[in-house]
Each structure stands twice: as structure tokens, then as C-alpha cells.
VEXPABA-835228 format. One record per residue (C-alpha): x, y negated, z negated; residue in one letter; residue number from 1. Coordinates in steps of 0.05 Angstrom, whole numbers, always signed. Each point is the difference from the previous one (the first is absolute). Layout:
! VEXPABA-835228
NODE|x|y|z|rest|nr
NODE|X|Y|Z|A|NUM;
...
! end
This chain:
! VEXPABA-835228
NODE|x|y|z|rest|nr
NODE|-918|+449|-247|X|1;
NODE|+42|+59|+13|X|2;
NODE|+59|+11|-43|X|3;
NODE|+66|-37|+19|X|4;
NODE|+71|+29|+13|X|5;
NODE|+66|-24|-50|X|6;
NODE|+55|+11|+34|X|7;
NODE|+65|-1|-35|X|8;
NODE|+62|+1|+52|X|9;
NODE|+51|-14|-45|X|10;
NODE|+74|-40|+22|X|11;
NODE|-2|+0|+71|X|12;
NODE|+56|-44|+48|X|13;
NODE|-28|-67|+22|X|14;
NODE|-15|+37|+67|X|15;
NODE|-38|+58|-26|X|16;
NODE|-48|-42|-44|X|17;
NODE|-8|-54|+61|X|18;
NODE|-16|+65|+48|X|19;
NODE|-56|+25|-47|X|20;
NODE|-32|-51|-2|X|21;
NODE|-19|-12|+72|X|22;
NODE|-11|+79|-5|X|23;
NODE|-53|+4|-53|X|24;
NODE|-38|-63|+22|X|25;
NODE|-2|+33|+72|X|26;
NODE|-18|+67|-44|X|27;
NODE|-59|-38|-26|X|28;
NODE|-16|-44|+49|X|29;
NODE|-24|+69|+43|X|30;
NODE|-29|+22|-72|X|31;
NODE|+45|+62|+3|X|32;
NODE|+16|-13|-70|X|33;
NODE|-38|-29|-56|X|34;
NODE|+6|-75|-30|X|35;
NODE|+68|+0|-34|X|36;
NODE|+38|-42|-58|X|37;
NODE|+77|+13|+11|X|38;
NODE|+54|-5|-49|X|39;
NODE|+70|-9|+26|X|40;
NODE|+70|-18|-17|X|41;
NODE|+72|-14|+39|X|42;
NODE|+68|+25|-8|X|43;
NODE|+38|-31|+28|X|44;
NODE|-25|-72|-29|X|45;
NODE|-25|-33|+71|X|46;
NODE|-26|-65|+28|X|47;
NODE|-65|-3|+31|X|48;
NODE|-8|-51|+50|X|49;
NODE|-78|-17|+18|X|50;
NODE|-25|+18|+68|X|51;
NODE|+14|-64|+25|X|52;
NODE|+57|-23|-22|X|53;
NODE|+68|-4|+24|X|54;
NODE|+58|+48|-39|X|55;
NODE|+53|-63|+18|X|56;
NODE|-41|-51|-33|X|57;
NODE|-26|+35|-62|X|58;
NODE|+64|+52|-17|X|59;
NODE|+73|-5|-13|X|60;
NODE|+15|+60|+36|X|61;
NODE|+76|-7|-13|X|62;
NODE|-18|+4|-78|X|63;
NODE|-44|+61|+15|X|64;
NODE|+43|+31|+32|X|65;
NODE|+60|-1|-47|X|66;
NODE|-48|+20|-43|X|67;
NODE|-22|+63|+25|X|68;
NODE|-81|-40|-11|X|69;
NODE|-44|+26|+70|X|70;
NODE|-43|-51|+32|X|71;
NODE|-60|+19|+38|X|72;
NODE|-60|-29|+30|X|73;
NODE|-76|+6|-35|X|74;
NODE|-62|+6|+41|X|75;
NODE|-24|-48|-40|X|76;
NODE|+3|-73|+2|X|77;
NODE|+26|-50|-46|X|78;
NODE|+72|-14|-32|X|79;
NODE|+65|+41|-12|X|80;
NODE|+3|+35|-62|X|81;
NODE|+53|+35|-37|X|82;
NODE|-14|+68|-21|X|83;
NODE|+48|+39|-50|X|84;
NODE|-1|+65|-32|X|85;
NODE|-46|-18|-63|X|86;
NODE|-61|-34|+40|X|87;
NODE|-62|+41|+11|X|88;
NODE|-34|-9|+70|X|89;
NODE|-73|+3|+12|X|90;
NODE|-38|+8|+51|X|91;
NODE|-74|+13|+27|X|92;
NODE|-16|+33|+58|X|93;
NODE|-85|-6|+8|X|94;
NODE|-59|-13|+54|X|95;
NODE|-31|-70|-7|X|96;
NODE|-67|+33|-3|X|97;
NODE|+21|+42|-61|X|98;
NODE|+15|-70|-40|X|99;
NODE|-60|-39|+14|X|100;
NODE|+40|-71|+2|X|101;
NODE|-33|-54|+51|X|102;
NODE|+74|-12|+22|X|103;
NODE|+72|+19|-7|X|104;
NODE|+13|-60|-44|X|105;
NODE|-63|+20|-47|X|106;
NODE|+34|+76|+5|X|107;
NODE|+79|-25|-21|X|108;
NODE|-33|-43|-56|X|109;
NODE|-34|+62|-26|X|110;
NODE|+58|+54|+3|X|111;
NODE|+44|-53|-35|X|112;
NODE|-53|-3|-51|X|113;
NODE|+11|+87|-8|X|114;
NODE|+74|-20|-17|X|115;
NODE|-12|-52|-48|X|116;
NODE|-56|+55|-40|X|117;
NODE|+59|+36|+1|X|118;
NODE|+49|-55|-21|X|119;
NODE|-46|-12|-67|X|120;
NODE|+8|+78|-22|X|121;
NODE|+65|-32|-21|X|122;
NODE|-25|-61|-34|X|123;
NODE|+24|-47|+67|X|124;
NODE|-46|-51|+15|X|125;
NODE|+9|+1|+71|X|126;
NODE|-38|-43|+54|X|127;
NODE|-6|+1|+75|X|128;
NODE|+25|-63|+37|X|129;
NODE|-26|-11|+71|X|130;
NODE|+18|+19|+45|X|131;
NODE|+51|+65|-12|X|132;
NODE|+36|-5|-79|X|133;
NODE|-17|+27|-63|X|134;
NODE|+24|-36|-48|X|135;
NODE|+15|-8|-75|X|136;
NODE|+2|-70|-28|X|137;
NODE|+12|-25|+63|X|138;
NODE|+56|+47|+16|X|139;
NODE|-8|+50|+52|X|140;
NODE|+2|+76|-19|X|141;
NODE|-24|+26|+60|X|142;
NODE|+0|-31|+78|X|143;
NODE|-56|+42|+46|X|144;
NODE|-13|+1|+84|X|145;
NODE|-60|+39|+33|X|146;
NODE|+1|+12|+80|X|147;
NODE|-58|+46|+34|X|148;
NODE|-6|+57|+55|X|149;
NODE|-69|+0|+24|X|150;
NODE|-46|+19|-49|X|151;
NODE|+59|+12|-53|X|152;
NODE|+36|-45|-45|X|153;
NODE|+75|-1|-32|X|154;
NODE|+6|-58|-70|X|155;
NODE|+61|+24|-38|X|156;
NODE|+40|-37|-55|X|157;
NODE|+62|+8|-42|X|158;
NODE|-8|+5|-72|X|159;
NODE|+70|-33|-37|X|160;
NODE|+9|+50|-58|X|161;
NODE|+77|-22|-15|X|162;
NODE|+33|-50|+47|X|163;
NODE|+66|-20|+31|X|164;
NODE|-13|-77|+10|X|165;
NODE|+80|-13|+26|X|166;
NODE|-2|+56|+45|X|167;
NODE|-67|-27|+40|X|168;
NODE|+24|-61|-8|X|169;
NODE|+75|+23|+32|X|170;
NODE|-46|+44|+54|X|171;
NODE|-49|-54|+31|X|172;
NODE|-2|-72|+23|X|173;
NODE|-48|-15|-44|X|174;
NODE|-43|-62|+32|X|175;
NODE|+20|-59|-43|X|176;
NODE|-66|-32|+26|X|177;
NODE|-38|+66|-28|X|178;
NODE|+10|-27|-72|X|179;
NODE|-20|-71|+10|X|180;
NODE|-78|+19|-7|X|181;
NODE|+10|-4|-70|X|182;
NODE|+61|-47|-13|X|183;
NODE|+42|+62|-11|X|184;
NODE|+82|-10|-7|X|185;
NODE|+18|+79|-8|X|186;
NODE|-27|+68|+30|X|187;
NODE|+11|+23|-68|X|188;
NODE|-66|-42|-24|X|189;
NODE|-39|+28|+54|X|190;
NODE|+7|+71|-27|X|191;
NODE|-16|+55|-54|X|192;
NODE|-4|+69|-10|X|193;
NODE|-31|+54|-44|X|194;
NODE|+63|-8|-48|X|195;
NODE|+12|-74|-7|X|196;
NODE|-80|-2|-21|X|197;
NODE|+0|+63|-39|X|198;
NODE|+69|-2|-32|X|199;
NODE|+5|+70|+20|X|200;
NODE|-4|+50|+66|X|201;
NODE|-59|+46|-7|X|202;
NODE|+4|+71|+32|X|203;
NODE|-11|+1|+77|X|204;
NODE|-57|+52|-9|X|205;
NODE|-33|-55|-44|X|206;
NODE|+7|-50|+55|X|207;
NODE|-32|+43|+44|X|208;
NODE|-55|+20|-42|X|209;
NODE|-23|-66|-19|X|210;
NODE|-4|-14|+73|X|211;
NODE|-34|+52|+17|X|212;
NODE|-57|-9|-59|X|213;
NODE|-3|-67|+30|X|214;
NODE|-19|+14|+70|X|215;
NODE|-55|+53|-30|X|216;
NODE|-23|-45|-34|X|217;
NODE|-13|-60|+43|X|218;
NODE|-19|+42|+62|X|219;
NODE|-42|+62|-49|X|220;
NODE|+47|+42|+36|X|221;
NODE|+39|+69|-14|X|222;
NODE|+69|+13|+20|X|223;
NODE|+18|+70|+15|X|224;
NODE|+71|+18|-7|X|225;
NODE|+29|+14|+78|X|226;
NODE|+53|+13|+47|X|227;
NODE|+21|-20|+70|X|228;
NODE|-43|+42|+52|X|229;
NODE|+37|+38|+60|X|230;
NODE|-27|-53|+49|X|231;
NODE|+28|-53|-34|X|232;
NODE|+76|+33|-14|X|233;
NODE|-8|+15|+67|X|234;
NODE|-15|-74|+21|X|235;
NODE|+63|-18|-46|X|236;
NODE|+48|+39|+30|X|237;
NODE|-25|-19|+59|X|238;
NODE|+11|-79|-9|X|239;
NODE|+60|-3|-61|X|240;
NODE|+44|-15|+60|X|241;
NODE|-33|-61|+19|X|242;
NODE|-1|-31|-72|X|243;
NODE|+71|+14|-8|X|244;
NODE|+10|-37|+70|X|245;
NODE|+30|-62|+16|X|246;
NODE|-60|-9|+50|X|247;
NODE|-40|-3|-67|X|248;
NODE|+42|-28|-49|X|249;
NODE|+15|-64|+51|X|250;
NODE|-53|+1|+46|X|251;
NODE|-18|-69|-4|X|252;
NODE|+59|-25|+36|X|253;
NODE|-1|-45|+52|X|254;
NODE|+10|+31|+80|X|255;
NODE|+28|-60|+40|X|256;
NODE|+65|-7|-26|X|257;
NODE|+41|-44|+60|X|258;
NODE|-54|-63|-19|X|259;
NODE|+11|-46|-58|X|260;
NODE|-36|+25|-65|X|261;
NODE|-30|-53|-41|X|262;
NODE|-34|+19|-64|X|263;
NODE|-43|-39|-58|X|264;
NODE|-23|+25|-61|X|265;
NODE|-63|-31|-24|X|266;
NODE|-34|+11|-77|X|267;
NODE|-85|-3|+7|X|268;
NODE|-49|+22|-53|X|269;
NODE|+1|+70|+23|X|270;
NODE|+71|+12|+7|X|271;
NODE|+66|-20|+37|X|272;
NODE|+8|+2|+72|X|273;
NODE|+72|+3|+35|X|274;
NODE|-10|-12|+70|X|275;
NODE|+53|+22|+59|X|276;
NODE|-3|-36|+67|X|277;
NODE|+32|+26|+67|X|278;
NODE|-5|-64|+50|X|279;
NODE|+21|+0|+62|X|280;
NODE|+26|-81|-3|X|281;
NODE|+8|-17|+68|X|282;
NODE|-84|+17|+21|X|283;
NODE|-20|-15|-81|X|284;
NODE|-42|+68|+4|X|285;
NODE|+1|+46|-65|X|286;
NODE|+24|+66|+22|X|287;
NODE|-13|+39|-61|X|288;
NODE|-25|-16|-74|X|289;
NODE|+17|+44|-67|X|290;
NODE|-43|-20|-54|X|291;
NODE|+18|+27|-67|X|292;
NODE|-24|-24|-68|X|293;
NODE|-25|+40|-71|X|294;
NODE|-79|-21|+17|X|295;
NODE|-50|+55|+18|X|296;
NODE|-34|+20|+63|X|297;
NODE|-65|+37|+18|X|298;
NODE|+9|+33|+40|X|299;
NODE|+78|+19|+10|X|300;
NODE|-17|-19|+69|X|301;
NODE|-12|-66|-2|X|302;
NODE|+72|-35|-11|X|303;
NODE|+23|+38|+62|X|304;
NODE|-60|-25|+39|X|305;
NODE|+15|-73|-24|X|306;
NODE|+73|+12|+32|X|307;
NODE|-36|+26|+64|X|308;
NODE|-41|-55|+2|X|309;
NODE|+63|-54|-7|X|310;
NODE|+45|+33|+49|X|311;
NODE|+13|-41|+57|X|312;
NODE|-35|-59|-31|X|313;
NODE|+42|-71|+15|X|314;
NODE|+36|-20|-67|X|315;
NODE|-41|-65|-2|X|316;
NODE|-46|-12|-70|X|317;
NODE|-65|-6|+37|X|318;
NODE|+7|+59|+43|X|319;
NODE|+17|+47|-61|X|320;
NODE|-58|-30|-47|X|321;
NODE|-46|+8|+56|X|322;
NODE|+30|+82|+13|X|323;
NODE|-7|+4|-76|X|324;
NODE|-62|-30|-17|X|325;
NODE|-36|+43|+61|X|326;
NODE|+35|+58|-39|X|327;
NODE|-42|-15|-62|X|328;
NODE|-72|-19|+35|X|329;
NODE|+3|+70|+20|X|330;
NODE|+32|+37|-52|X|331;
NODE|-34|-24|-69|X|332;
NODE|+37|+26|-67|X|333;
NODE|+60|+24|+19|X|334;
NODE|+57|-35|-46|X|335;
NODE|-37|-10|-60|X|336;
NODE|+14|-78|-27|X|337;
NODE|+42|-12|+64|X|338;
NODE|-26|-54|+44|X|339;
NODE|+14|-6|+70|X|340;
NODE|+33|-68|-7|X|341;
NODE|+51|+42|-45|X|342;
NODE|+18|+39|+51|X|343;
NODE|+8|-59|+48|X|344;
NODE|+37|-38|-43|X|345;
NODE|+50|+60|-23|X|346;
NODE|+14|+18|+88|X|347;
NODE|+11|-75|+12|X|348;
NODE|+51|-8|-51|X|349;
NODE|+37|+50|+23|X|350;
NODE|-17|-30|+87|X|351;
NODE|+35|-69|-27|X|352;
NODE|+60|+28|-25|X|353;
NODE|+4|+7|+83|X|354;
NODE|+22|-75|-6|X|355;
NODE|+76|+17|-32|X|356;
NODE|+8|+42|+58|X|357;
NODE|+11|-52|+36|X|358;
NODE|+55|-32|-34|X|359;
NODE|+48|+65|+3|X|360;
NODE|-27|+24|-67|X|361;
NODE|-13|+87|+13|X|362;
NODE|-66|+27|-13|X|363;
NODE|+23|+36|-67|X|364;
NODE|+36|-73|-20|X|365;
NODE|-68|-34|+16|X|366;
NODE|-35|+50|-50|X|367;
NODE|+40|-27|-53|X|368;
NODE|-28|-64|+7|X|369;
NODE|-54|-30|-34|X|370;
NODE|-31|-67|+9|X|371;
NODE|-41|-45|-35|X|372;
NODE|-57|-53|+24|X|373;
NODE|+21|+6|+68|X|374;
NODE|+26|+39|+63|X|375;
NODE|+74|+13|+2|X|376;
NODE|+12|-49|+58|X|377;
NODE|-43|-54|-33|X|378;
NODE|+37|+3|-59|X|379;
NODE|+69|-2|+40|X|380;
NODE|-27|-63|+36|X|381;
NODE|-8|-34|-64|X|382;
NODE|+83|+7|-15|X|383;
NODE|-6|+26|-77|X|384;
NODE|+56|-45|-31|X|385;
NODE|+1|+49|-71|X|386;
NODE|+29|+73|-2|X|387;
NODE|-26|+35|-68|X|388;
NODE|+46|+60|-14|X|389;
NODE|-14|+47|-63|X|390;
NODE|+43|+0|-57|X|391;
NODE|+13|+83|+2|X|392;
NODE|+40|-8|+61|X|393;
NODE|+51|-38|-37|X|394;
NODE|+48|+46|-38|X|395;
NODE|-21|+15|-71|X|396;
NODE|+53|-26|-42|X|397;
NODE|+8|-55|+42|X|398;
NODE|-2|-67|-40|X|399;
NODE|-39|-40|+63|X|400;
NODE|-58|+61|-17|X|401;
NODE|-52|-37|-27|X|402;
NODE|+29|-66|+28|X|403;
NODE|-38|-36|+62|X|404;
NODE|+70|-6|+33|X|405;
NODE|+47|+47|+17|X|406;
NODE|+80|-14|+23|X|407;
NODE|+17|+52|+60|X|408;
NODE|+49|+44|-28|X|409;
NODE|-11|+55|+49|X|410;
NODE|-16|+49|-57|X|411;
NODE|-82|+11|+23|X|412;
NODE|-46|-22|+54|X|413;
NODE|-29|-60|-30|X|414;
NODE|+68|-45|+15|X|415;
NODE|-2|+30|+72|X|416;
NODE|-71|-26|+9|X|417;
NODE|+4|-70|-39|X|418;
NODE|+64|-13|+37|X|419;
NODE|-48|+23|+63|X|420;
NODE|-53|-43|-13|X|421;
NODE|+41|-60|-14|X|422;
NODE|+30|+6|+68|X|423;
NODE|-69|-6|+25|X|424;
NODE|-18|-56|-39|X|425;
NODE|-51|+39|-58|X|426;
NODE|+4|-13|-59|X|427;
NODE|+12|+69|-41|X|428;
NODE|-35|+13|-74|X|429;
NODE|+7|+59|-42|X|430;
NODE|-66|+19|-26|X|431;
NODE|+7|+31|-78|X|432;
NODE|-68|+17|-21|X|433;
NODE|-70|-5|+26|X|434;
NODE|-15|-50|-32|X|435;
NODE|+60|-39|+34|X|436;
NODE|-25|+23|+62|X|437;
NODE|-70|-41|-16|X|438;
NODE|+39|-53|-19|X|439;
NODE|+37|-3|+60|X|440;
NODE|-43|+1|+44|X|441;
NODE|-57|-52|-34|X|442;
NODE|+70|-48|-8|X|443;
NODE|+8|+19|+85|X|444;
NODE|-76|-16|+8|X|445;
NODE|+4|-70|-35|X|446;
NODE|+58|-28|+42|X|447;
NODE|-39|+16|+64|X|448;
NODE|+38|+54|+18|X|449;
NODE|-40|+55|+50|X|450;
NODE|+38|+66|+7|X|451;
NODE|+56|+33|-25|X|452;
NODE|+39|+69|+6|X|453;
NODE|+4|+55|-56|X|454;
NODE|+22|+66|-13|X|455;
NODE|-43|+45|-49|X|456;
NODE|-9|+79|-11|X|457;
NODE|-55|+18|+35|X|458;
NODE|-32|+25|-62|X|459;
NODE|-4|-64|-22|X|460;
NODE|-22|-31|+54|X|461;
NODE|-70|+43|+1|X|462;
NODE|+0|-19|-71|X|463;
NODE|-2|-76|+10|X|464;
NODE|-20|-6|+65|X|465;
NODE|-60|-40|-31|X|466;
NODE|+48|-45|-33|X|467;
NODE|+37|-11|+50|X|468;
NODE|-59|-17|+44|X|469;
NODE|-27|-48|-51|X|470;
NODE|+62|-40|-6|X|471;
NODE|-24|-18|+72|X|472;
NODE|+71|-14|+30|X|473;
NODE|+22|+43|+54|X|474;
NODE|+50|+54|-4|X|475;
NODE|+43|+56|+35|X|476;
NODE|+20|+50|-41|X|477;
NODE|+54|+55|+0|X|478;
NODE|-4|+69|-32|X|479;
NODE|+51|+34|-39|X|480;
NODE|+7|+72|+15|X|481;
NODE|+42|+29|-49|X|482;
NODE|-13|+13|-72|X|483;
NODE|-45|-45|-30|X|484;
NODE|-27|-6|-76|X|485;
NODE|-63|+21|+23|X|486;
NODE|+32|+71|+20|X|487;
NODE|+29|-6|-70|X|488;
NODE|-60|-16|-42|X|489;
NODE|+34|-62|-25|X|490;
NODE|-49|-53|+38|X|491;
NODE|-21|-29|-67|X|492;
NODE|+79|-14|-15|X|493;
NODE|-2|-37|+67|X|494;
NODE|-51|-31|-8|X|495;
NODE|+29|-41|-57|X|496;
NODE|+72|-3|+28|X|497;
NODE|+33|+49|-36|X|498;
NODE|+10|+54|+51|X|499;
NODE|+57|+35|-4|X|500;
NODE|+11|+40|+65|X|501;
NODE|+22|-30|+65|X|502;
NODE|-27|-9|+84|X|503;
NODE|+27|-22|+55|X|504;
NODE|-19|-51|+48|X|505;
NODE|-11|+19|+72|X|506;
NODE|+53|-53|+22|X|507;
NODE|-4|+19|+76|X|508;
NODE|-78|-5|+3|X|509;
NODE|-1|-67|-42|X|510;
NODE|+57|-23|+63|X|511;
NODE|-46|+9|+56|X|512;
NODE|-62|-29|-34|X|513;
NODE|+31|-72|-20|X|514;
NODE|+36|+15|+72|X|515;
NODE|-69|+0|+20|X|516;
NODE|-24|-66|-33|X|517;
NODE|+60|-35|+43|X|518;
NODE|-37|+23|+63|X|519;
! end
């Protein structure tokens, strides 16, 4: 095999790394270049959304922006990742023919396996976990994503050498649902780096050597020290504009903004979906459908071909399974451990939350809802008799905190709402801990009661949705948009009832639903 290029390009913005990378796989992919392992840092520190994902549902831009952290876009797929100043990026740029792997999943599996060579140089005993981490004891120390261009392939990864945990934490919306796989509470035990495990940061140039011994090794290759050719700083400057775009950046926004948007997001074995629906209500047609998610896709294609191919469709379940599942007899492999039932069941989640429409609850109002065992109007029809309100809306040195009852002092919005739901004949129950909540609701279950109303983070509602379902009573509820202590890393502090921070209730939206249960 001819000898391979290592490229070093340094810091680069969030832009200027995102740019060359669609410039050397294009580079390679016409074989004006030879196969080539990148190295790459940022300054500024940046988010990375994946290909498909949505900057709104995976970033707190506000955060970012105060401070002064880019967010960009990556060609490839998979989650959002934080990248600051001491990370190392990595990246290969090869043909498929020049690796000899049966498939791309055979190929990913074996570059990880060039890191981890690497990774034992140090004395880390790292392992590859299927299908995109290397990991350390079960803690990730470096998250990969691969896409192709014809002949040509792009995996890269991020190496944690010495890591700001709070900051990432502070930057995304990290998918509470994400860390359920292994019964996680915290990020922070989902996570390692070069000098947690070492006790010490080893020289950058050490880094990179050890990575670079490890790709020779596993592929009998040579690197030979290079720069970037003409054609390709000529292909950068010509498209740096784009990756510093807002076109690019946000490109998977929605483009029918005067219909309602309804959205879903949906956790399978091969990643999260989010799903955003524009319906036109009055003829029940889907006008156009966003599908987001951290899953993979080969090729890049094929997401936007599965929106074609639902445009226009009626918002009824057996007309989109039947769209979707012709989608998959023709096009095998595509979202690796994604089903097509998982897609079916992730768009008509977000089709029912049609039904609040209808009872003067707005699109971005109905998104906020969640509902359990049953459709939103079959759950109204059943009259829920119980409202179950979260103790961190009450104020926290409030002596009715931890108390089931609460006396309407006008201080916070829990009085407003148990006042509220008295008027309307439910019967209102702070909820202290989940393990009150499972109390609750078994104690609901065993007097025969069918449905109630809630009012949860949403956080924590992808967290327990199972539990939820499997308390088998029905239920409507209510996110809280402001700070939760999810946002905070204190969810194990909730969990036991010993928050200390404090929500609010969305009074106004808890008004029109038990309005609606009167109807």
C-alpha cells in the first residue's frame, strides 16, 4: 500500500475544521490526494452538532453565546459534542478499496481498534463499544462518526486528553434518555479522559504519535508527514463561507412556518429521533416532515428521501407505516438498528398531539404535552379526578415543601394551580420523590382510578416514560420550561427529594387542559 499523508492543521475555528473536512474527502474521493489521517484542534472551544440533528434541540445557544463557545454542524452523523481547547481531533480521510473491510461497520470497528493500539502505549486498557465509543471501564474517552463520498470515506473521533465536564454539560441538552442504557444518574459517569486515567496530561506530540504508531500498525501502513495541496486551499477558500453560514449551521429547519408544528422525540437502539410535523388540520395532509435524531445514515441521502417520501402523506397511522415500510423494502440498511416501526411510531406521536389543537391549546403548547397509555382526547374523556404537581415548584424554604398539601399563599405557582384544580373538582398532590410518585400512582391504581393530570420536566419524563407506562393509568402531562435540576446536574438530589432549586408551573396551560376535561 502506498504511503499515507499526516496531516497536522493545528487550532482552527469550528468553521474552518468543519470546511476541511468536506474538502479533503472530496480531495480524496477524486484521488487527487493520497489516504490521509488528520489531526485537528479548535479555538474557540465549539459545539458540533451531527448532520442530522437539530442546533435547537441539542445546544443552549444562549449559554454559547455568552460564552464566546462556536457551534457548527459536522458532516458526520451522530450526537452533539463539546469540543474545547485541550481535545485532539482525528480524522481519516481513505478509499474503501484501500481498507479491505466487507462493510462500513466492519471498517469503523477496525479504525477504533488503531486508537485503542494507541490508547495502550499509555498503559489504558481501552475497548471499542458498538456501535461509535471508545471507552475505558465503561466510560467513554472518545465518541467517532464515518459518512462517505463515492468511493471515499470520512470516520473521525475526539480523543478527551483533559476535560471540562460543567462546561459540556452547561453547552448541550444532554438527552436524559441517552444515559438510561446503562442506569446512568450523571454525565459525569459516562466520561474520562487521558488525565483522570493517567493522573497526568502527556505531551500533545505524544498523543499524536501513539496514534499514529497505531494506525501503522493495524493497517502495515506509513505515514508521510504532509501539507494541504493548492487544490484543496483552493476548495477551502472557496467553501469557508458556507460553513460559517447560517444556511449550514441551521439548515435543518423546518420551511412551512404559517401551519401548526408538532414535534416528538423518540429514543430506539440506534439513536434518538425528534420529529417536526407541519399539518395542514383542516384536509389532515402532512405538508412537510423534519426528522432529526443522533442515529447514522448511509447514505446522507437517505433521511431526506424518507421526508420526500412522507410529504403529502395523510397524518393517519396506516397511511404513514405503509409510506414508511415501502421506504425500507426498497432501501435495505440505511439507519443501522432503526426499524421502520421506530420511525412510525416517533411521526405519529408527534400527528396526535394534532388532538390539543382542538381544544385551543397552540401547536408549541401541544409540544409540551406528553401523554401516557392513551390519546390526548381519550384521556380527557375519562375526566382525571388527581392533579400531581412536583415538589420544586413550591418555594424552597417553604415549610408545605415536602408536604402533600400546600395552603395558597400566593408566594409560587403551586397554590395558583391547587386552588385551580380544586375549582374544577381534582384533587391536587404534591409529588416529593420518585418513589412517592410510584406510590402515588399504584395507591391511584388500587382505588380504580383511570387517568390523572401531571406536570414533570421533560427530562424526566423520557427518563420514566417506562414507568409511567407500567403504572398503566392514564395521564396528561405538562412540561416545565425553565430551569430544571437536570440543567443543573442535581437530578440525583431530586430524585430523593432534596432538591434545592426551584420551577414554575405553567399555570395558563394547566387552565385550558382541566378547561378541556369540562368539555
Amino acid at each position: 500500500m502506498d504511503d499515507w499523508r499526516l496531516l497536522d492543521t493545528g487550532v482552527l475555528s469550528a468553521a474552518e475544521n468543519m470546511a476541511l473536512d468536506e474538502v479533503i474527502l472530496e480531495a480524496r474521493s477524486k484521488e487527487f490526494i493520497p489516504n490521509t489521517l488528520r489531526f485537528l484542534q479548535f479555538n474557540p472551544p465549539a459545539v458540533l452538532v451531527g448532520y442530522y440533528q437539530g442546533v435547537e434541540q441539542e445546544v443552549r445557544t444562549k449559554y454559547c453565546r455568552e460564552q464566546t463557545i462556536d457551534i457548527n454542524r459536522r458532516m458526520t452523523g451522530g450526537g452533539a459534542i463539546f469540543f474545547d481547547r485541550s481535545q485532539l481531533g482525528w480524522g481519516i480521510y481513505a478509499l474503501k478499496k484501500d481498507i479491505g473491510a466487507a462493510n462500513l461497520e466492519i471498517l469503523f470497528k477496525k479504525i477504533c481498534q488503531a486508537v485503542i493500539l494507541g490508547l495502550k502505549r499509555f498503559g489504558i486498557d481501552a475497548k471499542y463499544r458498538p456501535k461509535n465509543d471508545i471507552e475505558v471501564a465503561g466510560k467513554k474517552i472518545s465518541g467517532t462518526g464515518g459518512t462517505e463520498e463515492k468511493s471515499a470515506f470520512l470516520f473521525q473521533g475526539t480523543l478527551l486528553m483533559d476535560f471540562d465536564v460543567d462546561t459540556m454539560l452547561k453547552s448541550l441538552r444532554i438527552p436524559t434518555e441517552k444515559l438510561m442504557d446503562k442506569g446512568i444518574e450523571s454525565a459525569r459517569e459516562r466520561i474520562t479522559c487521558l488525565k483522570w486515567e493517567l493522573g497526568y496530561l502527556p505531551k500533545l506530540s505524544e498523543v499524536k504519535d501513539a496514534i499514529r504508531e497505531g494506525f501503522e500498525e493495524t493497517f502495515k501502513i506509513k505515514f508521510a508527514e504532509g501539507r494541504l495541496t493548492e487544490y484543496e486551499q483552493g476548495l477551502l477558500a472557496n467553501k469557508i463561507d458556507r460553513f460559517k453560514s447560517n444556511e449550514w449551521i441551521y439548515q435543518r429547519k423546518g420551511s412551512v412556518e404559517k401551519l401548526p408544528i408538532l414535534t416528538s422525540s423518540y429514543r430506539t437502539k440506534g439513536g434518538s429521533i425528534q420529529v417536526s410535523l407541519a399539518i395542514n388540520v383542516e384536509t389532515n395532509i402532512i405538508q412537510s416532515v423534519l426528522i432529526t435524531g443522533d442515529f447514522f445514515a448511509h447514505p446522507k441521502s437517505a433521511l431526506f428521501d424518507l421526508e420526500a417520501a412522507l410529504k403529502f402523506t395523510r397524518a393517519e397511522k396506516e397511511r404513514i407505516q405503509e409510506v414508511v415500510y415501502d421506504f425500507f423494502e426498497k432501501e435495505k440498511g440505511l439507519f443501522p438498528d432503526i426499524s421502520p416501526s421506530d420511525f412510525v411510531d416517533a411521526i405519529y406521536e408527534a400527528v396526535e398531539k394534532g388532538e390539543c389543537l382542538k381544544h385551543g391549546i397552540s401547536s408549541p403548547e401541544a409540544n409540551r404535552i406528553f401523554t401516557v397509555n392513551g390519546t390526548f382526547d381519550e384521556i380527557i374523556k375519562q375526566k382525571p379526578s388527581y392533579l400531581l404537581l412536583p415538589y420544586c415548584a413550591k418555594l424552597v424554604d417553604c415549610e408545605h415543601r415536602h408536604k402533600r398539601e400546600c395552603v395558597d399563599c400566593g408566594e409560587c405557582s403551586v397554590g395558583d394551580v391547587y386552588r385551580l384544580a380544586s375549582e374544577k373538582g381534582l384533587s391536587p398532590v404534591t409529588i416529593t420523590s420518585f418513589e412517592d410518585l410510584m406510590e402515588t400512582l399504584a395507591d391511584m391504581e388500587s382505588k380504580g382510578i383511570k387517568s390523572y393530570i401531571g406536570s414533570c420536566c421533560r427530562q424526566f419524563y423520557i427518563k420514566h416514560r417506562k414507568d409511567f407506562e407500567m403504572a398503566k393509568l392514564c395521564g396528561i402531562l405538562i412540561d416545565i420550561e425553565n430551569t430544571t435540576c437536570y440543567e443543573l446536574g442535581k437530578e440525583n438530589e431530586a430524585y430523593s427529594g432534596v432538591f434545592k432549586g426551584q420551577t414554575e408551573l405553567d399555570a395558563g396551560l394547566i387552565s385550558k387542559i382541566l378547561n378541556s376535561c369540562e368539555q
